[in-house]
N, C-alpha and C positions, 0 to 999 in steps of 0.2 A: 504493500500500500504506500510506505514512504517514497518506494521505487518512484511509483506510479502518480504522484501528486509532484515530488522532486521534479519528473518528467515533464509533469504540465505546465509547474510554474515557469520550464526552462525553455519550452515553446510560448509560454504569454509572454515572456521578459522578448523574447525574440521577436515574437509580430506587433508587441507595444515598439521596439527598438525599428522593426521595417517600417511600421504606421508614421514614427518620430520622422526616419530619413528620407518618406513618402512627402509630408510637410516641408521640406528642404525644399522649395520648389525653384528654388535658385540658387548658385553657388555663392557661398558667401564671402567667396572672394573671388567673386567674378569682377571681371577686370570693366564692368559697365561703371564698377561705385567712384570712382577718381573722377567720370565725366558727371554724373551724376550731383557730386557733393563740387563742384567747380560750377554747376549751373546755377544750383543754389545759391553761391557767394554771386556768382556775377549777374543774374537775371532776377535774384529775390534779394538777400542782404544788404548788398552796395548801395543798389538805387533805392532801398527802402529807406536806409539812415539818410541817403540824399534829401532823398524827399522829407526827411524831416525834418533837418536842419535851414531848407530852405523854406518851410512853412513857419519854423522858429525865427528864422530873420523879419519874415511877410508880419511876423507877430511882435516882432519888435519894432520894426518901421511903423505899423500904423498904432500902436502904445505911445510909439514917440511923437507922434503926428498930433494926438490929441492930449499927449502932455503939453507941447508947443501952443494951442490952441482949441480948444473943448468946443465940441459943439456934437448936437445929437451926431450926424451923419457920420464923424468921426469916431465917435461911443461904437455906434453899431458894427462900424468897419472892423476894428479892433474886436469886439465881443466874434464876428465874424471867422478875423483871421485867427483867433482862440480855436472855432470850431472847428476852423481847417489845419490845424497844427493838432488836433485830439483824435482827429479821422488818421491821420500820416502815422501820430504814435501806434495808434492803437492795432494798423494794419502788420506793422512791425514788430510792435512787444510782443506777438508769441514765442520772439525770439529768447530764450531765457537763458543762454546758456555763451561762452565768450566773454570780450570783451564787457560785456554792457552789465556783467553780476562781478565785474572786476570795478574794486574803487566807490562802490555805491551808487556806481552810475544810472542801473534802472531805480533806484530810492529817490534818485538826485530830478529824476524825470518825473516820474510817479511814486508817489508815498502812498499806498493803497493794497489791499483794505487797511483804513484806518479806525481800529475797534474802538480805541480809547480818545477818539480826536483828538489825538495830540497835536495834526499840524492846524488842525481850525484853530485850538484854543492857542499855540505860538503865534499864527496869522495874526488871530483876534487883538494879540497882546502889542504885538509891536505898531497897528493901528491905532491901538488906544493912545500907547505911549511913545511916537514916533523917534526910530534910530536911524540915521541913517546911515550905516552903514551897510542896511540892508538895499539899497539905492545903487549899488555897487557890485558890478557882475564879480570886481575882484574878491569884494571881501564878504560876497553874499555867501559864495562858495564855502565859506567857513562856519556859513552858521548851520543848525539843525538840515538834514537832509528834508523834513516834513514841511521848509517853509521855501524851498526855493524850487517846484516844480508844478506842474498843470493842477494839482488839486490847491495848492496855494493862488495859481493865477487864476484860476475859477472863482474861488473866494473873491480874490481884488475886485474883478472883472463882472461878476452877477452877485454878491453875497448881498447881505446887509451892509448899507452904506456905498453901496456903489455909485448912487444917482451925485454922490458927491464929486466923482468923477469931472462933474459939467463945471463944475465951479472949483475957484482959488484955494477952497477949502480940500479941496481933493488932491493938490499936486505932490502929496506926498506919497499917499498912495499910489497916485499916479507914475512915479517914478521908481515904488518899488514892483511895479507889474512892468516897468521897462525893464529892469534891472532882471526879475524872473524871465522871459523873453528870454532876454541874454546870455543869460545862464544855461536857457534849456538848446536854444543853438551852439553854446560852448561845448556842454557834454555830447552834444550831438556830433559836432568836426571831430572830439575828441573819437567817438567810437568810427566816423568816415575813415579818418586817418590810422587808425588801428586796422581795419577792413581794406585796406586798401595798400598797408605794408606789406610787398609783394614778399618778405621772406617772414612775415607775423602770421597770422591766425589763418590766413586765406590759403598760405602754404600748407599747412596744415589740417585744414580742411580738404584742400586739393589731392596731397599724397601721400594718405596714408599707408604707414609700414612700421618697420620694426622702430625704426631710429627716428621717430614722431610722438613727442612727449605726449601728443590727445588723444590720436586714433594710432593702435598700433598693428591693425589690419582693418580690410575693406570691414568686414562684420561689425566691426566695433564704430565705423564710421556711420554704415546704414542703419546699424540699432539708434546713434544719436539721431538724427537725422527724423527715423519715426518717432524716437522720443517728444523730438520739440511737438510734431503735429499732436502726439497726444497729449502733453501737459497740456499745450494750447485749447485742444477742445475740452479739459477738464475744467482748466481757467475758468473756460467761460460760461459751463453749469453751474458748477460749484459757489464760484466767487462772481460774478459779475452777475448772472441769475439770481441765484439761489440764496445770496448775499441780500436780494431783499423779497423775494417772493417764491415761494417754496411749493403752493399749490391752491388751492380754492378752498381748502378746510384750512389754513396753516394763517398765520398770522404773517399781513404782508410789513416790512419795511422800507417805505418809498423814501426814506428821507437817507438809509443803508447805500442805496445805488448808485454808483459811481457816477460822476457827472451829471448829478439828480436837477443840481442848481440853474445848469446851461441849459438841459434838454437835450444833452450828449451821448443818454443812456444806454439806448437803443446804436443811438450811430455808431456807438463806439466798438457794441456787439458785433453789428455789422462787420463795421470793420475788419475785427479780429477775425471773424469766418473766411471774410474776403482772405484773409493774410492766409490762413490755413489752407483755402484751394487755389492760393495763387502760389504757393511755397511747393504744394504738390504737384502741380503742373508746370509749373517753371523749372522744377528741379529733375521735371522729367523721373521719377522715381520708380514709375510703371515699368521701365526698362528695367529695375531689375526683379520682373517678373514673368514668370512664362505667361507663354500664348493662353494656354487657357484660364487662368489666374486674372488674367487683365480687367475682368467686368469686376472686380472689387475697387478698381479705382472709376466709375464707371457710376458706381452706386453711391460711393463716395460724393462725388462730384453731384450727385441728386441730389443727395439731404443736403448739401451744403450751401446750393442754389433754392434749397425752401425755405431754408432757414433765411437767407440773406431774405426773403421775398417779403416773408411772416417779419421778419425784425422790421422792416422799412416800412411796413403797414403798419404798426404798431403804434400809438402815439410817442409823441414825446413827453409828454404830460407823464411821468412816472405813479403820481399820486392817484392820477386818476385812473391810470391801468392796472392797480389794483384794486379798483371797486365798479368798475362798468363790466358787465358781462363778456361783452363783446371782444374790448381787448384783452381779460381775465383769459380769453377762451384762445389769444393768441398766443399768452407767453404762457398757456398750457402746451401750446404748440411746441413752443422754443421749450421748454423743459422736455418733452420728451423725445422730440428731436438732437437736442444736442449732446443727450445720455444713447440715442441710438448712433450718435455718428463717433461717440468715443469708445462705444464697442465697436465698430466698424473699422475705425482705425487702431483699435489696441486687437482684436482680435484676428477682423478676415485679415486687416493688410500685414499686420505680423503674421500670423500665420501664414499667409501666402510670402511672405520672404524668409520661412524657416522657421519661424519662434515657435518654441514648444507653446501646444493648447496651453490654457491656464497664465499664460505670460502678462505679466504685469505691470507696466512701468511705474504705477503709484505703487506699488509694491516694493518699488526697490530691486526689483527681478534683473 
């Protein structure tokens, strides 16, 4: 009997171990991941910090425009180029991983979630009791991470006291949302220029091997790679969702959601999804899958185009899309949508590039 059990567990360890190498559906050090991880630096990465450090000037020029001179059209243009520097971040920061978690540089851009408002109540505090050396891209940089980035220039720009912006009474303020601006284009060239050192991070991205302090084979570079996508789509259940509305019985917090103040919330969502199927199509990733494997990016690219659809329908009104029906019934949508597109991408697309079932990247796997 022991024979005979011995025996069976030594053919299941065997057809679990053919099953595992069946999932291999690609070599994992198939020589497609160098082009691969080089498309994503130069068709997603580069021009993504481009683009944000030039929405962060666009944001500093018309801050400075109505410091010079207040007047509505000016307010608006500024609240404007705020929204168009939160659309750039937002499309980008799935990137978590490089450069930009070196130095506290995504802290320094976004401080978020912030559970204990610490950077409202710093904002709050230096407005009441005006410093200027927070007026100062040089010496801003030295203060709290929580006061020199987009949830701070939100504050300036929509908070309580903004309308002071129009008047003499406002130019201090006014100069420390010029000064943020400037800050968030510094850290911005900072991370261009890092991405852009042909033998720094992009090297390294590009050729992976033994003698490459990050990735020290193809496999290790494609596990990153899926990784971002999936932290990304966890992000933005978890904490950008879920962070204030959890479900139709759940207790909503519209005042919890990121960019609640601008009416950024949604966009920013957006955004982020946009980043996530523009990273996987750009980066060409589907190459390293076989032929028949391929409709997982496919299905991918579905949910991530409803989602975009459903977010953009969605108000911006956050407070009120927790109690009208209707939009209640969309960001039911976006909740169970973007829990099927993080198994989508943690499970089919890892699994169709190798990863043992069960693979987890919140896991630590």
């Amino acid at each position: 009997m022991r024979l005979i059990l011995t025996c069976a567990f030594s053919i299941l360890v065997a057809t679990q171990a053919t099953a595992q190498e069946s999932m291999a559906l690609s070599d994992p050090n198939d020589d497609k991941v160098p082009a691969v991880m080089a498309r994503a630096v130069d068709d997603f990465i580069k021009p993504g910090y481009r683009r944000f450090v030039t929405e962060a000037r666009e944001l500093e020029n018309a801050i400075g425009d109505l410091c010079r001179d207040a007047s509505e059209e000016r307010l608006t243009a500024a609240r404007n180029a705020f929204d168009d520097t939160v659309d750039a971040w937002s499309n980008i920061e799935i990137l978590r991983i490089g450069p930009v978690i070196e130095d506290n540089r995504f802290e320094r851009i976004l401080f978020y979630p912030d559970r204990k408002s610490t950077g409202l109540k710093q904002v709050q505090a230096v407005l009441a009791k005006p410093d200027d050396s927070v007026t100062s891209v040089a010496t801003l940089n030295g203060k709290s991470v929580a006061m020199q980035g987009l949830g701070a220039a939100e504050y300036v720009l929509f908070g309580t006291g903004s309308e002071t912006l129009l008047s003499d009474s406002g130019q201090f303020r006014c100069r420390y949302a010029e000064a943020i601006a400037g800050n968030l284009a510094r850290v911005g060239d900072e991370l261009v220029d890092a991405w852009d050192d042909p033998e720094g991070i992009q090297a390294a991205w590009k050729t992976p091997g033994a003698d490459n302090p990050v990735f020290r084979d193809n496999q290790e570079a494609a596990k990153a790679l899926l990784g971002v996508l999936v932290h990304a789509a966890e992000t933005v259940r978890d904490q950008r969702i879920e962070g204030f509305y959890k479900g139709p019985n759940k207790r909503a917090l519209p005042k919890q959601a990121i960019y609640w103040r601008s009416g950024n919330s949604l966009r920013s969502i957006t955004a982020n999804v946009e980043g996530i199927r523009a990273l996987l199509q750009q980066s060409g990733l589907v190459e390293l899958l076989p032929e028949d494997s391929r409709s997982v990016v496919s299905s991918i690219d579905f949910v991530t185009n409803a989602i975009i659809r459903v977010a953009n329908e969605t108000t911006a009104d956050v407070s009120r899309a927790v109690e009208d029906p209707v939009e209640m019934a969309r960001l039911d949508f976006l909740l169970f949508n973007t829990r099927d597109l993080i198994l989508r991408l943690n499970n089919d697309l890892g699994g169709a590039m190798g990863l043992s079932a069960g693979f987890s990247f919140s896991d630590g796997d």
